[in-house]
N, C-alpha and C positions, 0 to 999 in steps of 0.2 A: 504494500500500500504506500509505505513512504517513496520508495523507487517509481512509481508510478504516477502520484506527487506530482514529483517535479519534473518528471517528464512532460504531464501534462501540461506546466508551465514551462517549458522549452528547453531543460536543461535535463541529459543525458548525467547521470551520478549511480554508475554503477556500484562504490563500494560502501560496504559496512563499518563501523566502526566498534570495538567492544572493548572490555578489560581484561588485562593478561589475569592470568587466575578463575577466569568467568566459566559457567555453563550455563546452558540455556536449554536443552532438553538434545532429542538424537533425531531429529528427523535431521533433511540434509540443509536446509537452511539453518535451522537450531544448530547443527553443528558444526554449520561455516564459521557463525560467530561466538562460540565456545574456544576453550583455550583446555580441552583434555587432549594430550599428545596422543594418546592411543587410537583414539577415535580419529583424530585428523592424519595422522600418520596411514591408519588404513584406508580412510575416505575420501583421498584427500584428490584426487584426478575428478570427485563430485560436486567438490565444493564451491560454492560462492565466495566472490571476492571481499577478501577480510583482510582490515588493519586492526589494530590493538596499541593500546597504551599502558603503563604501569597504572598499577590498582596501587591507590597507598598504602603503606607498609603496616602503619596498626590503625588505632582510632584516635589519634590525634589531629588537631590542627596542623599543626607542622606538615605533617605527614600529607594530611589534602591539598597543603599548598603546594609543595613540592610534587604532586600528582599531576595537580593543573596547572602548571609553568611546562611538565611534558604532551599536557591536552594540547594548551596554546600554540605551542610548537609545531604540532602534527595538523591541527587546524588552521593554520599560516598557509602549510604549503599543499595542501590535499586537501581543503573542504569542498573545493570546485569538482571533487568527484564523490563527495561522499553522501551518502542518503540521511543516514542515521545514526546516532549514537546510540547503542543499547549497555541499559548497568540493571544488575541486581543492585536495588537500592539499601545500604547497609551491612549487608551479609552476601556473601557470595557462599552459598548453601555446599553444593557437590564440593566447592574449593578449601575444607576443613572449618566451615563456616568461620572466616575472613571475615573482617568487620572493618569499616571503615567511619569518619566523622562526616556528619551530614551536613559539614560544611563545604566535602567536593561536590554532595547535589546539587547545593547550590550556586558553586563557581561553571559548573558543569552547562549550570540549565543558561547560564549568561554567556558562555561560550560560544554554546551551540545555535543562543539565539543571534546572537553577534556572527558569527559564519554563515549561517542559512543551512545549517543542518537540525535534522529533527532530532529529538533527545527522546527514546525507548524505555520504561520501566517497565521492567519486567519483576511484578509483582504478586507472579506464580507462587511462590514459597512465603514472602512477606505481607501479603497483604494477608486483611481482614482478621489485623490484632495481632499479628503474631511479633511485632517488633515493641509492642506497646501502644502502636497506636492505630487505627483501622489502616492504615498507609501508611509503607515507609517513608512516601515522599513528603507527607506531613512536618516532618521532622527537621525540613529543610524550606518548608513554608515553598514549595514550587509546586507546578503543573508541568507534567510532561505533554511531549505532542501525543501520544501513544502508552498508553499502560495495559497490561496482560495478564487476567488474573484468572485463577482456577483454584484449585486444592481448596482452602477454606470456605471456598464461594457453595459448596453444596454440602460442607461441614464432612467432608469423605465419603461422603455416600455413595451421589453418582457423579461417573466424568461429566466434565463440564468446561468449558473456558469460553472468556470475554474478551473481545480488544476494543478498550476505547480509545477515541480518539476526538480531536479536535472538530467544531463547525469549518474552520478554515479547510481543516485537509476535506470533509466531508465534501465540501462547496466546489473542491476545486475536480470532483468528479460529477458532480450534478451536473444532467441535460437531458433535454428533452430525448434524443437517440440519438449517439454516438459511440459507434461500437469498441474505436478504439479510446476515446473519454471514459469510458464506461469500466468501474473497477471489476474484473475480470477473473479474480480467485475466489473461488466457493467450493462448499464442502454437502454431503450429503445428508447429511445429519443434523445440520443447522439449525437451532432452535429444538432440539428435541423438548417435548413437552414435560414428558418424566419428569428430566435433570431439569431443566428452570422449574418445580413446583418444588423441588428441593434445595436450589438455591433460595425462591421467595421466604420457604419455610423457615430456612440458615439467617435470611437476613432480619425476618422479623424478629428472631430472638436476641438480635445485635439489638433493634431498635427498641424491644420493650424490657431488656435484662442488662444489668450494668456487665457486662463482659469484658469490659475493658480495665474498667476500675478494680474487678477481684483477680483480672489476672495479673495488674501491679503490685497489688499484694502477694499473691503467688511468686511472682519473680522475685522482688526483694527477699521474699523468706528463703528463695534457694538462694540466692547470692549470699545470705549471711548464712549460710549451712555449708555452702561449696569452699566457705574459706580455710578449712581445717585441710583442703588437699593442699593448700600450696608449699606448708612445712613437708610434705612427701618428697623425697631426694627423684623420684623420677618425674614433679609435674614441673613444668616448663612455665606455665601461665592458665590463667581463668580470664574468660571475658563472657561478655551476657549484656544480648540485647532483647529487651522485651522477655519474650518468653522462649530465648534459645538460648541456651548457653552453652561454653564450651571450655573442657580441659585439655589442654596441651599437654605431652609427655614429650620429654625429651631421653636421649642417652640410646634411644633403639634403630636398627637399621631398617629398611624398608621390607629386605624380606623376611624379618622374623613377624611378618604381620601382626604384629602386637595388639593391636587392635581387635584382632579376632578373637585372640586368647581371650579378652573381656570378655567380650560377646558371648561367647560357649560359657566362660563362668555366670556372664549375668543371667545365663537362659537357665540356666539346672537351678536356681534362683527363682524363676518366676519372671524375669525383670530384662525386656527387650532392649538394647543397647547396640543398635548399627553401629558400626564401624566407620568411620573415615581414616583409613591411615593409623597415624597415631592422635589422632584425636577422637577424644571419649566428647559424646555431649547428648545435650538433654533437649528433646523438643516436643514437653508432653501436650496431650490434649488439653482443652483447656474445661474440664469438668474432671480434671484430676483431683484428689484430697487430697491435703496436708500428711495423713495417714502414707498414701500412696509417695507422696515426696519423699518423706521421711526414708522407704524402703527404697525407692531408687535412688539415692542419695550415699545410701548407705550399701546397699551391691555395688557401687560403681566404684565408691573408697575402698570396699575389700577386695575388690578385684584389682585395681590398681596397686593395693600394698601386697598384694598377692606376688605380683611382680617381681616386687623388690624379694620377698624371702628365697623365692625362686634363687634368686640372683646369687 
């Protein structure tokens, strides 16, 4: 849609933009602008035209500045072909949930406005509370051209996903018949009735349930529970945004999949704990209890100090 955009206004901009670290899902365009080697390495003679930038390094200021001095850089001499910029805003989820300060969305969103490129939230994984706030991009007070939400939007029940976007971009496909004006991607299943009565069902209990507010208490209470891992000789770091949080280990190589080891301990537990690497983290539902905290809080330290006795 953004590619086509600006075609319809005169200008040819075949390539994408993303952040190094990023995923975006596996079909072939999702994957063009993804940054998993595996996947681009094998798919890569399929892919669409893709640049990347650095992703700030933690969640600091600093650190987003120095992000977006290599934006400004790349947007200097390439926006004249680029379409769009796409970010997971906050958290780059598949990428060891990565965190960044939502003050690059907002240098980002003036960038990209200043270039004439569109700016992509991709609010798959973040939206609808999972950062803290019904949107990540909230948190940076912007509007994208483009945001793309699923997962929360029908509370897991049924597939689903949304792309909204702009009256401008919308405007700039309207006409009466014109075959090549006319925006030309669709799916077969569009609108299934099922999935939207369970998304409506999903969003009225945002609207009439404080879901927001109990799940800052819920985060604050793991955050002060999670801090008893950092004296552990193998965690590296804790960070947490909204309702995801994450521990870092360090001292492991990448094929002792360490990661896994948790996982097999946290299952004979009860207590489901995916793996990223060496990152343990928590992204529970949000009707979880304090009860159920307390136990996966406490599988996740013993299986982590498990570790070490090993050792």
């Amino acid at each position: 849609m953004s590619y086509h955009y600006h075609l319809n206004r005169g200008k040819t901009k075949p390539i994408f933009l993303s952040l190094s670290n990023s995923y975006h899902g596996e079909t072939i365009g999702a994957l063009s602008v993804g940054d998993v080697s595996l996947y681009k390495e094998t798919y890569k003679p399929l892919l669409i035209n893709n640049m990347q930038v650095p992703v700030p390094i933690d969640q600091s200021i600093q650190a987003s500045l120095d992000a977006l001095k290599d934006l400004e850089i790349l947007l200097k001499e390439h926006s004249h072909e680029i379409s769009a910029f796409i970010v997971e805003p906050l958290i780059q989820g598949a990428g060891g949930m990565h965190m960044y300060h939502p003050s690059y969305l907002e240098g980002a969103r003036t960038l990209t406005k200043q270039y004439d490129v569109h700016l992509i939230a991709d609010e798959i994984m973040t939206g609808f509370g999972r950062t803290g706030k019904m949107f990540a991009c909230e948190y940076a007070d912007i509007s994208p051209d483009f945001m793309t939400l699923s997962k929360g939007l029908t509370g897991g029940y049924l597939p689903l996903s949304v792309v909204m976007t702009t009256l401008d971009v919308y405007q700039a496909f309207y006409c009466d018949y014109n075959e090549h004006k006319a925006f030309l991607h669709s799916h077969s299943y569009t609108g299934n009735p099922l999935a939207c009565a369970a998304a409506l069902a999903t969003l009225e209990i945002f609207e009439n349930s404080d879901i927001l507010g109990e799940n800052a208490k819920k985060s604050a209470y793991i955050y002060e529970e999670i801090q008893k891992f950092l004296p552990l000789a193998n965690v590296k770091s804790i960070r947490q945004q909204g309702m995801v949080t994450a521990i870092e280990l360090k001292g492991y190589l990448a094929e002792e999949r360490i990661g896994l080891k948790i996982y097999e301990y946290a299952l004979s537990q009860g207590v489901l704990l995916r793996p990223l690497g060496h990152i343990i983290y928590f992204m529970p539902p949000y009707i979880i209890t304090y009860e159920e905290i307390d136990t996966m809080i406490k599988v996740a330290y013993d299986g982590i100090r498990r570790l070490l006795e090993e050792d």
